[in-house]
C-alpha positions as a LaTeX table, in Angstrom:
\begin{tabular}{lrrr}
\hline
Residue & $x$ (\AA) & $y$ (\AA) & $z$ (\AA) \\
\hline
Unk1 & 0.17 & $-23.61$ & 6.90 \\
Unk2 & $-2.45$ & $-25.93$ & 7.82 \\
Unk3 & $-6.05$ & $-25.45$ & 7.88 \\
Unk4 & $-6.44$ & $-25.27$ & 11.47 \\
Unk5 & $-3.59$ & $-22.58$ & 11.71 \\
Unk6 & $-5.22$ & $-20.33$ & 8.77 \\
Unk7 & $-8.75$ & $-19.65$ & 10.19 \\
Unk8 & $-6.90$ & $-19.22$ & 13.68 \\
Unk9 & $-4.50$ & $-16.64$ & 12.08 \\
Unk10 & $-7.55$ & $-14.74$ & 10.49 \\
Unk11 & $-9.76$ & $-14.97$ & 12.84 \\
Unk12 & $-7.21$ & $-13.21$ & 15.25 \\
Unk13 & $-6.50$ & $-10.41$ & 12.77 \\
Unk14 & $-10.48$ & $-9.44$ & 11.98 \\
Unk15 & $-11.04$ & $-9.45$ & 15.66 \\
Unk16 & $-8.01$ & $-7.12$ & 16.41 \\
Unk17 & $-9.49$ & $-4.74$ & 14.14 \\
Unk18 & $-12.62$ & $-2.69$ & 16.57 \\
Unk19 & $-15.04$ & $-0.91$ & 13.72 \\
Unk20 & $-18.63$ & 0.33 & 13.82 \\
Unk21 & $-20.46$ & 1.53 & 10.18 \\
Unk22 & $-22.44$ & 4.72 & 10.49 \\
Unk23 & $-24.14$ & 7.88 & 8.29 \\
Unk24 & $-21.42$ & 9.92 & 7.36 \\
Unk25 & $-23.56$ & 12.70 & 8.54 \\
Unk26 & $-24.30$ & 11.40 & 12.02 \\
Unk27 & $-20.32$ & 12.75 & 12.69 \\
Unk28 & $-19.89$ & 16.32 & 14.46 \\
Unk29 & $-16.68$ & 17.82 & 14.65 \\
Unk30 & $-16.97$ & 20.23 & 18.51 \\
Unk31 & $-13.47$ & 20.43 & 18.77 \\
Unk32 & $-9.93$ & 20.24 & 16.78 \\
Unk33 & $-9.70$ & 16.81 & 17.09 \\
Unk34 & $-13.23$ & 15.50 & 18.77 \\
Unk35 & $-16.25$ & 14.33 & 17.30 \\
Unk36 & $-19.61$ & 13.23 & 18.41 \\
Unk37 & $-21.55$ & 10.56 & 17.34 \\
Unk38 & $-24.95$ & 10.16 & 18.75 \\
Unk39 & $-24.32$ & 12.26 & 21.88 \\
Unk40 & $-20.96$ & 10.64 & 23.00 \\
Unk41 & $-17.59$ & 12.38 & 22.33 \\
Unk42 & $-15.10$ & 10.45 & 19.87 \\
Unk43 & $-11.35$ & 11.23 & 19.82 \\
Unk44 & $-10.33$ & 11.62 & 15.57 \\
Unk45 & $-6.52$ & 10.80 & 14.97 \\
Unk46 & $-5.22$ & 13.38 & 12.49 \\
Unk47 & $-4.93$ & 11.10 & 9.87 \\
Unk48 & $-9.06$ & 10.00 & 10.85 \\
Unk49 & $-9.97$ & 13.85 & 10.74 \\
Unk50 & $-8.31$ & 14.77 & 7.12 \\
Unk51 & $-10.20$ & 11.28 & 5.77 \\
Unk52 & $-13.11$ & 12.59 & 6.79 \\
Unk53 & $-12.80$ & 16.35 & 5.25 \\
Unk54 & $-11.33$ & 14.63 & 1.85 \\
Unk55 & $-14.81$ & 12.69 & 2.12 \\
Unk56 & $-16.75$ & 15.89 & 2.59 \\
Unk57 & $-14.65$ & 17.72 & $-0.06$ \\
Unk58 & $-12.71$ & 20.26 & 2.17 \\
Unk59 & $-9.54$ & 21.43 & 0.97 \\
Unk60 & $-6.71$ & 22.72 & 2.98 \\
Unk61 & $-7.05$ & 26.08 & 1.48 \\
Unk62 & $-10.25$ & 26.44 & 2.57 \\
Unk63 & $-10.08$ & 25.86 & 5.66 \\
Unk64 & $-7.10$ & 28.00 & 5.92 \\
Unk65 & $-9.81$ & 30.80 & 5.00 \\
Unk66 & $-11.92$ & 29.87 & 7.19 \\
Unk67 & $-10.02$ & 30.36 & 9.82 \\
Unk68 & $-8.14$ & 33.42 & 9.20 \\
Unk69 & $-11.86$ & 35.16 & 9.05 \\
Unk70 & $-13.90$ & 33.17 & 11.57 \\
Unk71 & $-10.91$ & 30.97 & 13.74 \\
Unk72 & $-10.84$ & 27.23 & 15.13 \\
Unk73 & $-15.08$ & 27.63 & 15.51 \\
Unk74 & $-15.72$ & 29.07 & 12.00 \\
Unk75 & $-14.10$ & 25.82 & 10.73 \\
Unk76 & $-15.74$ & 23.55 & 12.99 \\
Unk77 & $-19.28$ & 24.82 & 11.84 \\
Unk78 & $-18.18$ & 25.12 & 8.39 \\
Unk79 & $-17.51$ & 21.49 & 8.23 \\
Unk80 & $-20.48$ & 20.32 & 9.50 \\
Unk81 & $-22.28$ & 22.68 & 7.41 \\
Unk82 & $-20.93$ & 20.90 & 4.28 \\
Unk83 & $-21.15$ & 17.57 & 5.79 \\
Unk84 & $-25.30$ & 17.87 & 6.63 \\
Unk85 & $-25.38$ & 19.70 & 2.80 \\
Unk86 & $-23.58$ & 16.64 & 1.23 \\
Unk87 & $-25.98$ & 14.37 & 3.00 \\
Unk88 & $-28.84$ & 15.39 & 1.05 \\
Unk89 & $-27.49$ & 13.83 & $-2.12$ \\
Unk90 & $-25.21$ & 11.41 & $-1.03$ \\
Unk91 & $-26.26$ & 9.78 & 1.94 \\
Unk92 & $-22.81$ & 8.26 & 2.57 \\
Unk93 & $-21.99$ & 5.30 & 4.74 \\
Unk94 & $-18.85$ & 4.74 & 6.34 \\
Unk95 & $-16.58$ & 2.57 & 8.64 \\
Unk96 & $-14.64$ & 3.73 & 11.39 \\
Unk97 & $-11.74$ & 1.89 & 12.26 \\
Unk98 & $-10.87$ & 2.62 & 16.20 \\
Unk99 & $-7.88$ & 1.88 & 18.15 \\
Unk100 & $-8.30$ & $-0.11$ & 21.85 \\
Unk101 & $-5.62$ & 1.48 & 23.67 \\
Unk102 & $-6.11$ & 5.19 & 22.92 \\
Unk103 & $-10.15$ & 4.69 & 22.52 \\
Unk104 & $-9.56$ & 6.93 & 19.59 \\
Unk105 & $-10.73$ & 6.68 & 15.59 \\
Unk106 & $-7.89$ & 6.21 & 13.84 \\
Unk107 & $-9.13$ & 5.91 & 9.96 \\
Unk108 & $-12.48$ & 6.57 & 8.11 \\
Unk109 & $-13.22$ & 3.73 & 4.99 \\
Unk110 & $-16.20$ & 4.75 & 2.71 \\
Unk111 & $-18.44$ & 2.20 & 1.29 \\
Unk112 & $-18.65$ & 2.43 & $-2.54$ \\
Unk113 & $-20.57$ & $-0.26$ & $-2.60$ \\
Unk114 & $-20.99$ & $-3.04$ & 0.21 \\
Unk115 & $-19.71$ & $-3.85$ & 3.51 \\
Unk116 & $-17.68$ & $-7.30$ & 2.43 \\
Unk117 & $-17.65$ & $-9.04$ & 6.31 \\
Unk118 & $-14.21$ & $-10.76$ & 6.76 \\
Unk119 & $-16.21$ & $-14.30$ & 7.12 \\
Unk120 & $-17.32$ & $-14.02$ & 3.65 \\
Unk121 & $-14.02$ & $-13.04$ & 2.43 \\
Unk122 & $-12.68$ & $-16.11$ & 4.10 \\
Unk123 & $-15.01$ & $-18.24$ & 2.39 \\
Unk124 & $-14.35$ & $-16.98$ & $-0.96$ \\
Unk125 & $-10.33$ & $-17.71$ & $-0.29$ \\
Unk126 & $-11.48$ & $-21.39$ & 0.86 \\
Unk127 & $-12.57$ & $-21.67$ & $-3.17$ \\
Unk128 & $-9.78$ & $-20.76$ & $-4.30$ \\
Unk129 & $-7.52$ & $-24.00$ & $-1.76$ \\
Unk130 & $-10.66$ & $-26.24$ & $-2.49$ \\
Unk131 & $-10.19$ & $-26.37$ & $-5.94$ \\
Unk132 & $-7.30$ & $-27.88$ & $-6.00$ \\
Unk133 & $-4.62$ & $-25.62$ & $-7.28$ \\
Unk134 & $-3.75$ & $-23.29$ & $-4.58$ \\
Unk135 & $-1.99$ & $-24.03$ & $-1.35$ \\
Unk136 & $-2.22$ & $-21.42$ & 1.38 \\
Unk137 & 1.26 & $-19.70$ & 1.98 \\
Unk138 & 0.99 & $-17.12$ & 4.86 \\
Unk139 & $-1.06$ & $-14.26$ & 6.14 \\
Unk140 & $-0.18$ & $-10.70$ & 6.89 \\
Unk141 & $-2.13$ & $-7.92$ & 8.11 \\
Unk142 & $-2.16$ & $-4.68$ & 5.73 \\
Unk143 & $-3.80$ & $-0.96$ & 6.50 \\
Unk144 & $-7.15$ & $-2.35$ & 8.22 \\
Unk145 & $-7.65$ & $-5.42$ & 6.05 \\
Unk146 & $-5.42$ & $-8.62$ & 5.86 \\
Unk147 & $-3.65$ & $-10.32$ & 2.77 \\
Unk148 & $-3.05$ & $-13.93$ & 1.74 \\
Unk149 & $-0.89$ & $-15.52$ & $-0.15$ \\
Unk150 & $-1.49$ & $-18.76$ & $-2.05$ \\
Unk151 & 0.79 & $-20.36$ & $-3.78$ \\
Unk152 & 0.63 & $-22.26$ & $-7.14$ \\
Unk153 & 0.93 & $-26.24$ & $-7.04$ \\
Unk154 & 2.13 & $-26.19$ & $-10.42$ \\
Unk155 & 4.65 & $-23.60$ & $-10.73$ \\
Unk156 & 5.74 & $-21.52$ & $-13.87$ \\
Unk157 & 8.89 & $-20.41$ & $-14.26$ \\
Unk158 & 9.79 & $-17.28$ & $-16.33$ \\
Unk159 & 13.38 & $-15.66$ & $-16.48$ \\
Unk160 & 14.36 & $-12.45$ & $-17.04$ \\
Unk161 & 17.88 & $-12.20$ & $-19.56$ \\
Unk162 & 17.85 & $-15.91$ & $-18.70$ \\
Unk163 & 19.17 & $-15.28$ & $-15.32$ \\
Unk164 & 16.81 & $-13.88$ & $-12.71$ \\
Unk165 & 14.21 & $-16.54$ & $-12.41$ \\
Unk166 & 10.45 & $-16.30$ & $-11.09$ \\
Unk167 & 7.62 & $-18.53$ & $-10.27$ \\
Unk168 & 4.76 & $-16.06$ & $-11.93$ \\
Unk169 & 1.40 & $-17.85$ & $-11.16$ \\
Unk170 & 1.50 & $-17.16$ & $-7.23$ \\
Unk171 & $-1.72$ & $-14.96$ & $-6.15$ \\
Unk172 & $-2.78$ & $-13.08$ & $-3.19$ \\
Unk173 & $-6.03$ & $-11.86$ & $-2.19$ \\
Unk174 & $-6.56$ & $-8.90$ & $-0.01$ \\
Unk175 & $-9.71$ & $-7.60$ & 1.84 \\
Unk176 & $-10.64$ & $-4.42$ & 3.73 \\
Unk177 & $-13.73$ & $-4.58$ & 4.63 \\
Unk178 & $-15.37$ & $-2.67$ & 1.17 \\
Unk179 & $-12.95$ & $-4.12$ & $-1.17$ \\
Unk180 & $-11.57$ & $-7.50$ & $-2.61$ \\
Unk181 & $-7.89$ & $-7.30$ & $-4.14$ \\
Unk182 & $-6.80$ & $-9.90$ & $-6.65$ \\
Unk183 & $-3.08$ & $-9.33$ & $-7.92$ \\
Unk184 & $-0.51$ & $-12.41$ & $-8.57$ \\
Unk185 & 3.25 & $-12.54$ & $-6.92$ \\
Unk186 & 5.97 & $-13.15$ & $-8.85$ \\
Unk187 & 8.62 & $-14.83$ & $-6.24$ \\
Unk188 & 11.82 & $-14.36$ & $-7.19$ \\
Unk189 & 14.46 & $-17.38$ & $-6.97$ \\
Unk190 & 17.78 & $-16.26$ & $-7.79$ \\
Unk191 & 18.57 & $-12.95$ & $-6.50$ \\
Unk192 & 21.29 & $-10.42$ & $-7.20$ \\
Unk193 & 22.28 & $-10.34$ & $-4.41$ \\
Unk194 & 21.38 & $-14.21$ & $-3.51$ \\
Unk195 & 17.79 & $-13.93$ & $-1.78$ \\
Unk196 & 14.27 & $-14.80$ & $-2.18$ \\
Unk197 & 11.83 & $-12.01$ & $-3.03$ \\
Unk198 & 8.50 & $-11.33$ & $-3.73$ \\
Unk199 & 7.14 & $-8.64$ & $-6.26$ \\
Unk200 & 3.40 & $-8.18$ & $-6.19$ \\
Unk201 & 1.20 & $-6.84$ & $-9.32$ \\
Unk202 & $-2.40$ & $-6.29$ & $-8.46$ \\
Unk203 & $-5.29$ & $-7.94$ & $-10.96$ \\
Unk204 & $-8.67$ & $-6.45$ & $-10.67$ \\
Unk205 & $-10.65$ & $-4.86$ & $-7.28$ \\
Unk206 & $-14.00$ & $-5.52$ & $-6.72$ \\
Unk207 & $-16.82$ & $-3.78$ & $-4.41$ \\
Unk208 & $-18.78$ & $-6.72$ & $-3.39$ \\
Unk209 & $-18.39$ & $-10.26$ & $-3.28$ \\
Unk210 & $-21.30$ & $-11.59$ & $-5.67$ \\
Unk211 & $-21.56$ & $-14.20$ & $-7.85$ \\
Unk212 & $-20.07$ & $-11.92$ & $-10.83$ \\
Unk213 & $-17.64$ & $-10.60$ & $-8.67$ \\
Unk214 & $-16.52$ & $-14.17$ & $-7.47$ \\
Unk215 & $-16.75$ & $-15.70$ & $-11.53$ \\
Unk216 & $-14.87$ & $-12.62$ & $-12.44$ \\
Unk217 & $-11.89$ & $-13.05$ & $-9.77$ \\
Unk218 & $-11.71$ & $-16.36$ & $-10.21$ \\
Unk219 & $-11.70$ & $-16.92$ & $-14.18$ \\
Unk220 & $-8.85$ & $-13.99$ & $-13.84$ \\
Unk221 & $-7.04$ & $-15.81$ & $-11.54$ \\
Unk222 & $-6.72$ & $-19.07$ & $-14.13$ \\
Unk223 & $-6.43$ & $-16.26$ & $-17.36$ \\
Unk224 & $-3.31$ & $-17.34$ & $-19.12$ \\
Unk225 & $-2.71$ & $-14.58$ & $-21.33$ \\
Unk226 & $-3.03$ & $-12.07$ & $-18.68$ \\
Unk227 & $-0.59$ & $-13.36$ & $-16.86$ \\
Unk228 & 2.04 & $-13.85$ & $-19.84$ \\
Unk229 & 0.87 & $-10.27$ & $-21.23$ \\
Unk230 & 1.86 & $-8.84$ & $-17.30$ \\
Unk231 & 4.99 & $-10.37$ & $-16.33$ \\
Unk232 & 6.10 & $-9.10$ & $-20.50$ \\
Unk233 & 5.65 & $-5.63$ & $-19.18$ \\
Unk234 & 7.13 & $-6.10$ & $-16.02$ \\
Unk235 & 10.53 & $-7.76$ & $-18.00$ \\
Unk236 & 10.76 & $-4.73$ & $-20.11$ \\
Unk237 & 10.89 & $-2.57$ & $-17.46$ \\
Unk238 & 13.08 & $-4.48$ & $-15.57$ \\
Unk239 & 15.70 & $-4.73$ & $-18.47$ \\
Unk240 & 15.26 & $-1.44$ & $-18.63$ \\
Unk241 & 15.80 & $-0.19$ & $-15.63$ \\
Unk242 & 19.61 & $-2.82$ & $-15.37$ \\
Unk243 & 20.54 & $-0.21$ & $-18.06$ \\
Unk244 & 19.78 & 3.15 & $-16.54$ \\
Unk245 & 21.28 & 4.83 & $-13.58$ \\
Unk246 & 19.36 & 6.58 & $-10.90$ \\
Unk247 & 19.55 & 10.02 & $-10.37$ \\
Unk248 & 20.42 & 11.56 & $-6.90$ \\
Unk249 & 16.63 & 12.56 & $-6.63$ \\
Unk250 & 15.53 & 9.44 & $-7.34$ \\
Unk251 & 18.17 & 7.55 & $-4.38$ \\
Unk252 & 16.07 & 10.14 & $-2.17$ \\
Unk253 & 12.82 & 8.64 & $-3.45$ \\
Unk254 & 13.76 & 5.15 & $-2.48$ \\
Unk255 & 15.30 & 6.58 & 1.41 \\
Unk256 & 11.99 & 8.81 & 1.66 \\
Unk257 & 9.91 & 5.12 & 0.94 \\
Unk258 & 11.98 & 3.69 & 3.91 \\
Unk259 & 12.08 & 6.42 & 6.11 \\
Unk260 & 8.55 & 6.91 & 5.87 \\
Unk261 & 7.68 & 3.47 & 6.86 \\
Unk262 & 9.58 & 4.25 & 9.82 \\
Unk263 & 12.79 & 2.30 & 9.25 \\
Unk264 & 15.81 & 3.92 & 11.36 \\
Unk265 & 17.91 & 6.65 & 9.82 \\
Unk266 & 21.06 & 4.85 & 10.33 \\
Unk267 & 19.32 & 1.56 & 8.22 \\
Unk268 & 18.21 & 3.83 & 5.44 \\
Unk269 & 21.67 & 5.68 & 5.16 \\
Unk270 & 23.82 & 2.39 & 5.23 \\
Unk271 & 21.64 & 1.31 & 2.27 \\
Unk272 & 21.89 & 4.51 & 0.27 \\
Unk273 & 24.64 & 6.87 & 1.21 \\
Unk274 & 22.09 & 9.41 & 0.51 \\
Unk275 & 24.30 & 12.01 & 2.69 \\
Unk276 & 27.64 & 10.71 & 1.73 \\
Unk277 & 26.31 & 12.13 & $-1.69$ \\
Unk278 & 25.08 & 15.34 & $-0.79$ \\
Unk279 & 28.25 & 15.68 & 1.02 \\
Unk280 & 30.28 & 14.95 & $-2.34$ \\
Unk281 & 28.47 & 17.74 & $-4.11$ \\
Unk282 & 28.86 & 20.52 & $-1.47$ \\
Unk283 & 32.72 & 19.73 & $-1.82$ \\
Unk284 & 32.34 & 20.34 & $-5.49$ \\
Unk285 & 30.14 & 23.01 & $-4.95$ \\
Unk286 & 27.19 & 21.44 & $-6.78$ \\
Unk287 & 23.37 & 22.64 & $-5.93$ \\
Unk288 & 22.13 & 19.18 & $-5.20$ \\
Unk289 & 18.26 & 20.46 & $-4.55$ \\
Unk290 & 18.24 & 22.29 & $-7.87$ \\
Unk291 & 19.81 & 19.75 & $-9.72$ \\
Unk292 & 19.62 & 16.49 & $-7.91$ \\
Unk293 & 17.51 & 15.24 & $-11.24$ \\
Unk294 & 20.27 & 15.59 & $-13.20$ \\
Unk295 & 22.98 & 14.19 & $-10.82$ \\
Unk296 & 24.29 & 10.31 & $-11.58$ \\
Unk297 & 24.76 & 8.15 & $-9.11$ \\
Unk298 & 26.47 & 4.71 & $-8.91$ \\
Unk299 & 23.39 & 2.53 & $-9.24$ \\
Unk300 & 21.07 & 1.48 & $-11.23$ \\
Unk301 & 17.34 & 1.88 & $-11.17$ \\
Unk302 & 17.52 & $-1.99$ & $-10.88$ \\
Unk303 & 19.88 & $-2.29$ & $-7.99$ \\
Unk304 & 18.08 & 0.28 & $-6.12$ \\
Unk305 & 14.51 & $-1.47$ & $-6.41$ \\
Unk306 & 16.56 & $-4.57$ & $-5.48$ \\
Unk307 & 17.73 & $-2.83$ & $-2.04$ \\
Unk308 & 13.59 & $-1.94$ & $-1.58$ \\
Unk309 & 12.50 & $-5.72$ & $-2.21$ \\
Unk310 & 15.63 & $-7.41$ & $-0.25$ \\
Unk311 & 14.78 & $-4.95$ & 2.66 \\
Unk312 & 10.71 & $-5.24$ & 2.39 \\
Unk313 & 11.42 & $-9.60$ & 2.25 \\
Unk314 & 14.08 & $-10.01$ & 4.64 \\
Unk315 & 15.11 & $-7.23$ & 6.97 \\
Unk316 & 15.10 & $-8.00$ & 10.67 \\
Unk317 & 13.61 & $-4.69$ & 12.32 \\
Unk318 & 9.86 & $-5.26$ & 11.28 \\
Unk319 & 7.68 & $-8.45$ & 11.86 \\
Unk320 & 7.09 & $-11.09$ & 9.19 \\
Unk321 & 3.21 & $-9.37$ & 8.78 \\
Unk322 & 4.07 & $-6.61$ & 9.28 \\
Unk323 & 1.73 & $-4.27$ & 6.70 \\
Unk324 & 5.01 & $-1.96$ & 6.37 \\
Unk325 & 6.55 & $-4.79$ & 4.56 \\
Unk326 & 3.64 & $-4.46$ & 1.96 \\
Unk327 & 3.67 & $-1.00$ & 1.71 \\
Unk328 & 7.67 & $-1.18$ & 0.73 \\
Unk329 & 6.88 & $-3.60$ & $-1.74$ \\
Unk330 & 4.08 & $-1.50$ & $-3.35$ \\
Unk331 & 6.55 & 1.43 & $-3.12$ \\
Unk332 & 9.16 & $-1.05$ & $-5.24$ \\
Unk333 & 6.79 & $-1.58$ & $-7.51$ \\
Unk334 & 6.14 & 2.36 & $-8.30$ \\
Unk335 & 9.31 & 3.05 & $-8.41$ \\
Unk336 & 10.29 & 0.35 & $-10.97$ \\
Unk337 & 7.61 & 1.44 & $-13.17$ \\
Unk338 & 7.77 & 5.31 & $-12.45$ \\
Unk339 & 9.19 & 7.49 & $-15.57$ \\
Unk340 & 12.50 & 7.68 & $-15.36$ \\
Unk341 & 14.57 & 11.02 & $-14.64$ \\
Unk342 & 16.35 & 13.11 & $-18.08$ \\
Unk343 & 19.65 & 10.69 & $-19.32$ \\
Unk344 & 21.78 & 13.78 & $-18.81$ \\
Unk345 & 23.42 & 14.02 & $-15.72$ \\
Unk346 & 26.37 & 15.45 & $-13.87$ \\
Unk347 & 28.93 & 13.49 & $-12.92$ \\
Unk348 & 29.49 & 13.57 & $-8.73$ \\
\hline
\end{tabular}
């Protein structure tokens, strides 16, 4: 990707993105999914209206009392009560992130720290192609923020068991808006099952983008050790997971990741049999919610975080930058690293 072609590709991204920063506590919630904002009604998503009671500190329980004693009004005045009452000691600022089609908020991001504009995030990436060991590698958009890859221009290889190979000194940076993400790549060579994937391990977050901040990011980038000292961990848990099969609840974590990222039922089940399963253990009259932990199945943690990085890198049904894709991968990740379910199982 050329020069030319990488501030056209962000530039398009920040501007799809409408936001506007305001006082926390210049929001009113008059209705069960409206707001007002200086005088002029705002449509909340749901997802927008539950970010903005976890950033008041409203739980679902309460407002489940508050409206069995004083209904849909008693809740709407009881979160604006707590939203004035937090102002006084937290004077929070926050971005909304709209939608053009439906004129609606459709996410709330607070500001820890500083509002990072997506110009000055642009010139930070610049430092890392200008000096000289980076090449850019593509762009994709994430949850209301945009990721890029750079590639190394010296390569390292690493192996795992001497076959699976990986270039391990890839990065990507990601931005939304309050944050800068540093984590490195690792893209796979050799395959399994024969393609190219990439497995992403995050590095360090930062609030602002200061001097320290940029030193800090930047000396972590070149940090040798680090890198050897991560992709150590992520070889032990990748030989370990080759030698333990996956539970029956655990195949349902990986078709949940999918199905929740809106991939089609049919997709998910020809990748998992999940049903074909749950069918087995009716016929042998096995509980499969009760003891789904305990029931074996064919594969191996290994092959089924395989099926969630092949899918995430090369599957057909969602765009190439496509934030879904992303999200798979960091749902790949967990799941390789998540503690693994007891070693005694029934046999389906």
């Amino acid at each position: 990707m050329n020069k030319l072609d990488y501030n056209r590709g962000t530039k398009e991204i920040h501007s799809a993105i409408p936001l506007r920063i305001v006082k926390l506590s210049e929001l009113a919630n008059v209705g069960e999914n409206l707001f007002q904002l200086n005088g002029a009604d705002i449509p909340f998503s749901k997802h927008a209206k539950e970010s903005f009671d976890k950033l008041i500190g409203i739980t679902k329980g309460q407002q489940k009392m508050v409206k069995k004693a004083s209904g849909e009004t008693g809740i709407r005045n009881f979160r604006n009560y707590i939203n004035v009452a937090n102002d006084i000691t937290k004077n929070s600022r926050i971005i909304l992130i709209a939608n053009e089609l439906t004129h609606s908020v459709t996410n709330i991001i607070p500001i820890k720290k500083d509002f990072i504009p997506c110009e000055q995030f642009l010139e930070f990436v610049q430092l890392f192609i200008d000096g000289g060991e980076y090449e850019m590698d593509h762009i994709e958009d994430s949850d209301d923020g945009i990721v890029i890859f750079l590639n190394a221009l010296n390569p390292i290889i690493d192996n795992i068991d001497g076959d699976d190979k990986f270039i391990t000194n890839n990065i990507y940076l990601s931005w939304t808006f309050t944050k800068v993400e540093l984590g490195r790549f690792y893209f796979r060579l050799v395959c399994s099952n024969g393609s190219t994937v990439r497995i992403e391990k995050k590095q360090s977050t930062v609030y602002a983008l200061g001097p320290d901040e940029i030193n800090h990011l930047i000396n972590l980038s070149k940090d040798k050790a680090a890198r050897n000292k991560d992709f150590m961990k992520f070889r032990k848990a990748a030989i370990q997971a080759r030698n333990t099969y996956a539970s029956l609840r655990e195949l349902n974590t990986c078709q949940q990741l999918l199905l929740g990222c809106s991939v089609e039922d049919y997709i998910v089940e020809d990748i998992f049999h999940y049903n074909d399963l749950i069918k087995i253990c009716k016929e042998k009259e096995i509980n499969a919610k009760v003891q789904a932990p305990f029931i074996r199945t064919s594969s191996t943690i290994w092959e089924l975080y395989n099926e969630l990085t092949d899918f995430a890198s090369h599957n057909d049904s969602l765009d190439k930058g496509d934030y879904r894709r992303g999200k798979i991968l960091d749902g790949a990740r967990d799941f390789l690293n998540h503690k693994y379910d007891i070693i005694t199982y029934i046999d389906i």
